[in-house]
C-alpha positions in Angstrom: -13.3 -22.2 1.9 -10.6 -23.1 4.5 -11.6 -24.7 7.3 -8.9 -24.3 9.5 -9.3 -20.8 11.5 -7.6 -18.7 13.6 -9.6 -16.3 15.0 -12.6 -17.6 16.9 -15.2 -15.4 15.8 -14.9 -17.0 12.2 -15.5 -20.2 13.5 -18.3 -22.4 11.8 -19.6 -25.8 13.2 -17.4 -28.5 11.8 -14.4 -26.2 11.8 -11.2 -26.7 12.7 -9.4 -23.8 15.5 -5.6 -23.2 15.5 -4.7 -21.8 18.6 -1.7 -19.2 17.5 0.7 -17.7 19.6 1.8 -13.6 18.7 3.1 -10.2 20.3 -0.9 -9.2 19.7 -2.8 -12.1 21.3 -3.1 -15.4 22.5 -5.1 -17.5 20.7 -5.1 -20.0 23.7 -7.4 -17.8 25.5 -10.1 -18.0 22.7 -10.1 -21.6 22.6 -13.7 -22.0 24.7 -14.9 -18.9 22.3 -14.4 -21.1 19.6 -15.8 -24.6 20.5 -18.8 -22.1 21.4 -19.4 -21.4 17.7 -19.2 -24.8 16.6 -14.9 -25.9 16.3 -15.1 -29.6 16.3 -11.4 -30.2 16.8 -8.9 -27.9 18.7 -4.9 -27.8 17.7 -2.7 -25.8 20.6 0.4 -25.9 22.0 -0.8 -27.0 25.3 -4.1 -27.9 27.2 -6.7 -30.2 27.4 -10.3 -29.7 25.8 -13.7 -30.5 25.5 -13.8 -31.5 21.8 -11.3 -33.3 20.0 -7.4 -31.9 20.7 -4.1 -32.2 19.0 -0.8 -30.7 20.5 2.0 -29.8 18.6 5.2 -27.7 19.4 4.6 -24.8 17.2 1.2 -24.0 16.2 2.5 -21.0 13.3 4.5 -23.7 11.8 2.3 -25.9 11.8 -0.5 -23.5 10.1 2.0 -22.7 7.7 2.9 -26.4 6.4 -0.9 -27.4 6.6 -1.8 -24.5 4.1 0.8 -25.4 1.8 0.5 -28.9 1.9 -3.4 -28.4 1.5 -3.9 -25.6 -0.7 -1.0 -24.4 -3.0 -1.6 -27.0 -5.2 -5.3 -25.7 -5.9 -3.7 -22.1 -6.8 0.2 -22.8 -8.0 -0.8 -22.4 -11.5 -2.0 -18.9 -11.1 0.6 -16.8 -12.3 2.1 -14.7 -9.1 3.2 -11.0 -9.9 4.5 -9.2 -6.2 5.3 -5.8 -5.7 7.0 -4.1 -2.2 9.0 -1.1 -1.8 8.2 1.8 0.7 6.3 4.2 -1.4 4.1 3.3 -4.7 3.1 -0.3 -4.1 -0.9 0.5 -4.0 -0.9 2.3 -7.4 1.9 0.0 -9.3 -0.9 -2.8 -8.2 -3.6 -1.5 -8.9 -2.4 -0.3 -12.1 -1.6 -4.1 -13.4 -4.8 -5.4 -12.0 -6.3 -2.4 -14.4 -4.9 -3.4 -17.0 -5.1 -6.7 -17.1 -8.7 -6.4 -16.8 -9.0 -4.0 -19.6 -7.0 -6.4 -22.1 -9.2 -9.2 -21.1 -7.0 -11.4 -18.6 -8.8 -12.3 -15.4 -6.4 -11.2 -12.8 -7.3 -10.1 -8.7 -5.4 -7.6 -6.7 -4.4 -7.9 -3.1 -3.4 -5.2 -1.1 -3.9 -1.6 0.9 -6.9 -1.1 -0.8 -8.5 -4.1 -0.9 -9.2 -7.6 -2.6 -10.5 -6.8 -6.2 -11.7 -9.4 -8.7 -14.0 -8.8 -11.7 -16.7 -6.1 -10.1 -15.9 -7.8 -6.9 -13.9 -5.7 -3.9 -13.9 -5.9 0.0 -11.7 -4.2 2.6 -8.8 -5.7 4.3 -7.0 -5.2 7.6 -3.6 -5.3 6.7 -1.5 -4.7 2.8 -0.7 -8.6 3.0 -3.2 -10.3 5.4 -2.1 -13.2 7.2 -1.4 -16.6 5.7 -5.1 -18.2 6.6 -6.8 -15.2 5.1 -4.2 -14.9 2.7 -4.3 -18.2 1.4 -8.2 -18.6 1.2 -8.5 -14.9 -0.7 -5.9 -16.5 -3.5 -8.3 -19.7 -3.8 -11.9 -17.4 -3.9 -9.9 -15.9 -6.7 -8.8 -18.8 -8.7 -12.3 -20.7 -8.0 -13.9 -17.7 -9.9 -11.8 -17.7 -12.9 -8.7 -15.5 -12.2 -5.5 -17.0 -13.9 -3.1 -14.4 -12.1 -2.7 -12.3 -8.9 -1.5 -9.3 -8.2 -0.2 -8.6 -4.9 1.6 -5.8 -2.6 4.0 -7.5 -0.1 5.2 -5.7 3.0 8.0 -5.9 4.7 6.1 -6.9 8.2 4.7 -10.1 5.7 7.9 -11.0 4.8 9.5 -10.5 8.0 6.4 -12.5 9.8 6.2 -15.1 6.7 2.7 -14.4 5.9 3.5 -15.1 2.7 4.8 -18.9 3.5 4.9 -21.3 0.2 4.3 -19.1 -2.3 6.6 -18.1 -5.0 6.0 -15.3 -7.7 6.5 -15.2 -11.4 7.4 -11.7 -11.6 8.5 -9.1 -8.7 9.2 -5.2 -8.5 11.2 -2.9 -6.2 9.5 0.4 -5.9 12.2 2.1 -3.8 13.0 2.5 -0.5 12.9 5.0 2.1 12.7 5.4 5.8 9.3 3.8 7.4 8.5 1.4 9.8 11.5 1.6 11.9 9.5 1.2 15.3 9.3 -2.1 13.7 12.7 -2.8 11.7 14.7 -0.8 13.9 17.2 -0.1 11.2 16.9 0.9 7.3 19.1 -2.2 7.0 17.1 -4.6 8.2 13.8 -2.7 6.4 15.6 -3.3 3.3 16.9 -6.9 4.1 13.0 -7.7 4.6 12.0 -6.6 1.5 15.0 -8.3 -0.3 13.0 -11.9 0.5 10.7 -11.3 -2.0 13.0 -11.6 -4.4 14.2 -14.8 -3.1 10.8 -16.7 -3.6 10.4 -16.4 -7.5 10.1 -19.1 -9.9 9.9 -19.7 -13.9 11.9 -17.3 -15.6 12.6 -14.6 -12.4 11.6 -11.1 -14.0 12.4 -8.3 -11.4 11.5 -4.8 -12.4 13.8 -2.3 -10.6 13.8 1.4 -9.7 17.1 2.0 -11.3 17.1 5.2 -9.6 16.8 4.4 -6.0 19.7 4.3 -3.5 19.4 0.4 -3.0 18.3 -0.3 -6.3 21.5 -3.5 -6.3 20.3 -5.3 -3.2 17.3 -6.1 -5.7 18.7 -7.5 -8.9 18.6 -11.6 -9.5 20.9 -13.4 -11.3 19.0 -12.7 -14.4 16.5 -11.2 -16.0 16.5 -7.5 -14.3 14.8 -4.4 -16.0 16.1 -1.7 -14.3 14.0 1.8 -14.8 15.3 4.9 -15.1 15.8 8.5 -15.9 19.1 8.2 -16.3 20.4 4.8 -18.0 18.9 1.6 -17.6 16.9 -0.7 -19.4 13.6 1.6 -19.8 14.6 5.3 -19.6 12.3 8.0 -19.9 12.7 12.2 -20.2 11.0 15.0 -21.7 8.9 15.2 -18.7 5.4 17.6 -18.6 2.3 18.5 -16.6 -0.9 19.6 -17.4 -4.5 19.4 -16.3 -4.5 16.4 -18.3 -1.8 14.4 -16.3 1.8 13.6 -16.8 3.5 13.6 -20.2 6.9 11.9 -21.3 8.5 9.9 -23.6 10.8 6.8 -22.8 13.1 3.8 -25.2 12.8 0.6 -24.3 14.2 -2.2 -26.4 15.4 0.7 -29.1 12.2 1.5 -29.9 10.8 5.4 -28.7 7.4 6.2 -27.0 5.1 8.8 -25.9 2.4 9.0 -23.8 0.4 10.8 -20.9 -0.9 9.0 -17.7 -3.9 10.3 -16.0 -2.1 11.0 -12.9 0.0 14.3 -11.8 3.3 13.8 -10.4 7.1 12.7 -11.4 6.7 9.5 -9.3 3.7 7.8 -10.6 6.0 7.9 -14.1 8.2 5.1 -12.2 4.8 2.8 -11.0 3.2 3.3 -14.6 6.4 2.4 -16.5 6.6 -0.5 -13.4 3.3 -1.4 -14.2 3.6 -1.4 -18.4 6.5 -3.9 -17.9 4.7 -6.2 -15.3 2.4 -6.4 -17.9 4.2 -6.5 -21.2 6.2 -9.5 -19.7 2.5 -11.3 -18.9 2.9 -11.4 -22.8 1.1 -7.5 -24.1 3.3 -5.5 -26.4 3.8 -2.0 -25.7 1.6 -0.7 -27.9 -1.6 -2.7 -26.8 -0.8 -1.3 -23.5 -0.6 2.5 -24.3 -3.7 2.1 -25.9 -5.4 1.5 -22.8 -3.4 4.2 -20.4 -6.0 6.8 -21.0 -8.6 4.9 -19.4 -6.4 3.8 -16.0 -7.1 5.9 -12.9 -5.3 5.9 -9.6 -6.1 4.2 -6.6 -8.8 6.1 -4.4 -6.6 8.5 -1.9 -3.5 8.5 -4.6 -3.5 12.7 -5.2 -7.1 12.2 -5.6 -8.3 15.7 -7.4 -11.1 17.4 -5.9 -12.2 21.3 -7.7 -12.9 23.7 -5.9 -13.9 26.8 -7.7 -10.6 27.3 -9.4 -8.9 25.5 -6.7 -7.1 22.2 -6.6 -7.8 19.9 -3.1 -5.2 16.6 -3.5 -6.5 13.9 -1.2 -3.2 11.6 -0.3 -1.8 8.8 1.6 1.5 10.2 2.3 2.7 9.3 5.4 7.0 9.0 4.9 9.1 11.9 4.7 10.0 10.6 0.7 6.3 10.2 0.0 5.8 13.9 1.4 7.9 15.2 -0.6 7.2 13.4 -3.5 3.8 14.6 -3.6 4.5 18.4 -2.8 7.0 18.4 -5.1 4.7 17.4 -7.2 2.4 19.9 -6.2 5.1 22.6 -7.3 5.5 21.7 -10.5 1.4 22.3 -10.7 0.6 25.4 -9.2 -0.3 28.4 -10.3 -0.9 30.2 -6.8 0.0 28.6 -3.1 0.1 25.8 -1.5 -1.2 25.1 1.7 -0.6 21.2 3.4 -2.6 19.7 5.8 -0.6 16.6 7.9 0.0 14.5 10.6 1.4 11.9 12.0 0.3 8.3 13.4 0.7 7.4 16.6 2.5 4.3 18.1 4.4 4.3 15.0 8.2 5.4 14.5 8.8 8.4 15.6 12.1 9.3 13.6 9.9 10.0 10.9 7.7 13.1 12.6 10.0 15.9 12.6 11.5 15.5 8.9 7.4 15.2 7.5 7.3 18.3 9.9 10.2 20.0 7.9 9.3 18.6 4.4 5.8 20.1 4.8 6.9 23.6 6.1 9.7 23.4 3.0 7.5 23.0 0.3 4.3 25.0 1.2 3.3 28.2 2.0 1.3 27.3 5.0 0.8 24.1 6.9 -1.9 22.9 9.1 -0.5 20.3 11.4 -3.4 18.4 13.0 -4.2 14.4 14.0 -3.5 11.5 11.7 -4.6 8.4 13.8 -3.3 9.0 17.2 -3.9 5.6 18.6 -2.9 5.1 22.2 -0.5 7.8 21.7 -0.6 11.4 23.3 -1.7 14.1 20.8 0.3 16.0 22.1 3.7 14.3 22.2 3.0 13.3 18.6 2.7 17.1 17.5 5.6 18.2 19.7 7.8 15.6 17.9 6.5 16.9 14.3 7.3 20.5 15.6 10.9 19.7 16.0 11.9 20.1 12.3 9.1 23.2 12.5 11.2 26.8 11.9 9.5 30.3 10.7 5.7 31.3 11.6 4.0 29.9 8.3 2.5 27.0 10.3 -0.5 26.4 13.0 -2.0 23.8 14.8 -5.5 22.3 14.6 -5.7 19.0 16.4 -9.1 18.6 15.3 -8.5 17.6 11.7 -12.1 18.1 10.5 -11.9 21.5 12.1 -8.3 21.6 10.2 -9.5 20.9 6.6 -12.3 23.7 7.4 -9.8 25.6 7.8 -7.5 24.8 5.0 -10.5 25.2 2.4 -11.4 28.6 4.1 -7.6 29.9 3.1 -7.9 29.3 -0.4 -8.1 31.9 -3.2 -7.6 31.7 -6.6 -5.3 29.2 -8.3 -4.3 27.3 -5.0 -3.9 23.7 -4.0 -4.5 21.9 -0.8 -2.6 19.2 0.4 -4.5 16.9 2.5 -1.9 13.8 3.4 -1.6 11.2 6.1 -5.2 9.2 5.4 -5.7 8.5 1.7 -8.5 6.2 1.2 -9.4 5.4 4.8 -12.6 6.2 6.0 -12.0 6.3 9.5 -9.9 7.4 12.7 -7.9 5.4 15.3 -8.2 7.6 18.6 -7.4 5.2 21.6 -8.6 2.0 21.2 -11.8 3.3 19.0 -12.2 3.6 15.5 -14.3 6.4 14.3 -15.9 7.2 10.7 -14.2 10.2 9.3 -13.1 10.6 5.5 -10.9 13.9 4.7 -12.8 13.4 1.1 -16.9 13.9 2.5 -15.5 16.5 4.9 -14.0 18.6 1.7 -17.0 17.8 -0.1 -19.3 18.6 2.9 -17.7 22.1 2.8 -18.1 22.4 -0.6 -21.6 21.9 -0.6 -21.9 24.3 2.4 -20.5 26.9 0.6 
């Protein structure tokens, strides 16, 4: 374990604190917090202390070098794959790491989910954590016998270098669409974030690329790009079909033609499998070893998780970006036999250019929405909904701010044949409202319904 912390309540006698400086906190004012639990020695930018003290200029940098300087040389023989992009990260990930581990190659997976090894999995706070954490996950991982990771990077990782020293063997571009511009502040400099990824690989730089998005070019390398497509690239794939069974189509790659179904409904999870396969194939698994597997691989909890209802469909998803809305009710069309009803929201203290275009994806694709509260935060309620209702038109809508009350009502609506959308919250299991996070899962509350009635 690392014993160099920075948040105080981690301390352990004998430890070492690191006093960092962000927009969040002020890890100078948890310096006494930590000598309480035991830090021996105390690095800050400024101050005088009761146990041994160093003071240096810049206490982030300084974290970063140490790390590096200490650890990568315990874990740079682990082979590195990273994948970022907007939308599809968490299943592309998870899809490798499933893989991997069903064709016998140890491998852990960092990300939105999770940290995963063997039967091994705990909850994280953020997609990439922070360098200390990040750094100590990749050596719990190597010290029980993984030989590669598989990791989603965010833009906010790059951007904030939490990701300092470590250089990937192969990386993937999922697309790109607008998010996180309370943050970025322009799509420009969302996509420039996510471009540095590509800028620390190593060995032979493999970059698998949506060949189909709009910024698909400010992703390829010099070399060594596999660009995906439905179109023309180096992996194309057509004769697309759905079924209760999953997705169905056939795609070339290296002149040679293939077919096979993935136990996942939708047109987009075709791009994060085929991503996946060639992560994979390029780990050193031929094409065939891998389609052997894909019957067995199953998307990430909250991914258009299927619940049955009678002859109902309930999708539980994470959607939260206008393109990852209507991905998934698009998706929903090409499924359904009677209507579609969508359940959504949107988080608070978050970008609000976002609101009204989910507001008028939802209404275009359903035949009745249910706008109600994502995680509100410090946010007013209110304001969120009235920003959502802007791109609202037509009477085929209501609101429920309660969203338990709001999936009650969405399962009481349907018939015969119909689907429920339930987007915003995926796997989380709880709500933000204020300062206060609160149990709630949209999965027990369907399933508390269904036992109900």
């Amino acid at each position: 374990m690392i014993e160099i912390k920075t948040d105080s309540r981690k301390v352990k006698p004998g430890d070492t604190f690191i006093a960092i400086r962000n927009v969040a906190r002020d890890g100078h004012d948890y310096i006494e917090n930590a000598i309480s639990n035991g830090a021996t020695k105390i690095i800050a930018e400024e101050g005088s202390y009761s146990v041994e003290t160093e003071i240096v200029k810049d206490t982030r940098k300084y974290l970063e070098n140490y790390l590096y300087e200490n650890y990568y040389p315990t874990i740079k023989d682990m082979k590195m794959i990273g994948v970022t992009g907007t939308n599809g990260k968490t299943t592309t990930c998870f899809l490798v790491f499933q893989m991997l581990q069903k064709l016998g190659y140890p491998v852990a997976y960092i990300g939105t989910i999770g940290f995963y090894y063997q039967d091994k999995k705990r909850l994280l706070n953020n997609t990439t954590p922070d360098i200390d954490l990040l750094y100590e996950l990749l050596i719990e991982a190597k010290e029980n016998g993984c030989r590669a990771v598989v990791m989603e990077v965010s833009s906010h990782a790059l951007d904030k270098n939490r990701i300092h020293g470590l250089t990937f063997d192969e990386v993937a571009f999922t697309n790109l669409t607008q998010d996180h511009l309370d943050y970025h502040k322009t799509l420009d400099n969302y996509a420039n974030a996510k471009r540095m990824l590509f800028e620390k690989t190593r060995g032979e730089k493999i970059a698998i690329i949506n060949g189909d998005d709009h910024y698909y070019r400010r992703y390829l390398l010099e070399n060594h790009n596999i660009l995906i497509s439905n179109k023309q690239g180096d992996l194309v794939f057509s004769n697309i079909e759905f079924s209760h069974l999953g997705t169905s189509f056939d795609f070339k790659w290296k002149m040679k033609s293939y077919h096979t179904t993935i136990p996942m409904v939708g047109r987009y999870n075709i791009y994060n499998y085929l991503t996946s396969l060639l992560l994979v194939y390029y780990m050193g698994y031929t094409i065939e070893e891998i389609l052997k597997i894909t019957s067995d691989l199953k998307a990430p909890s909250g991914r258009m998780e299927m619940i049955s209802y009678h002859d109902n469909s309930i999708f539980v998803d994470y959607a939260h970006t206008p393109d990852a809305v209507e991905n998934v009710l698009t998706s929903a069309q090409e499924y359904k036999k009677g209507k579609i009803i969508t359940i959504l929201g949107c988080g608070g203290d978050r970008d609000h250019t976002k609101r009204p275009l989910m507001g008028k994806i939802a209404l275009d694709y359903s035949d009745y929405v249910l706008f109600t509260n994502d995680n509100p935060r410090t946010e007013d309620p209110k304001k969120i909904m009235d920003d959502i209702l802007e791109g609202a038109s037509g009477q085929h809508y209501e609101v429920i701010y309660d969203r338990k009350k709001a999936i009650q009502k969405g399962m009481s609506l349907l018939n015969h044949n119909d689907i429920l959308m339930i987007l915003g919250k995926g796997h989380e299991d709880y709500q933000i409202i204020g300062t206060e996070k609160i149990h709630f899962s949209d999965q027990e509350i369907v399933n508390e319904y269904i036992q109900n009635h």
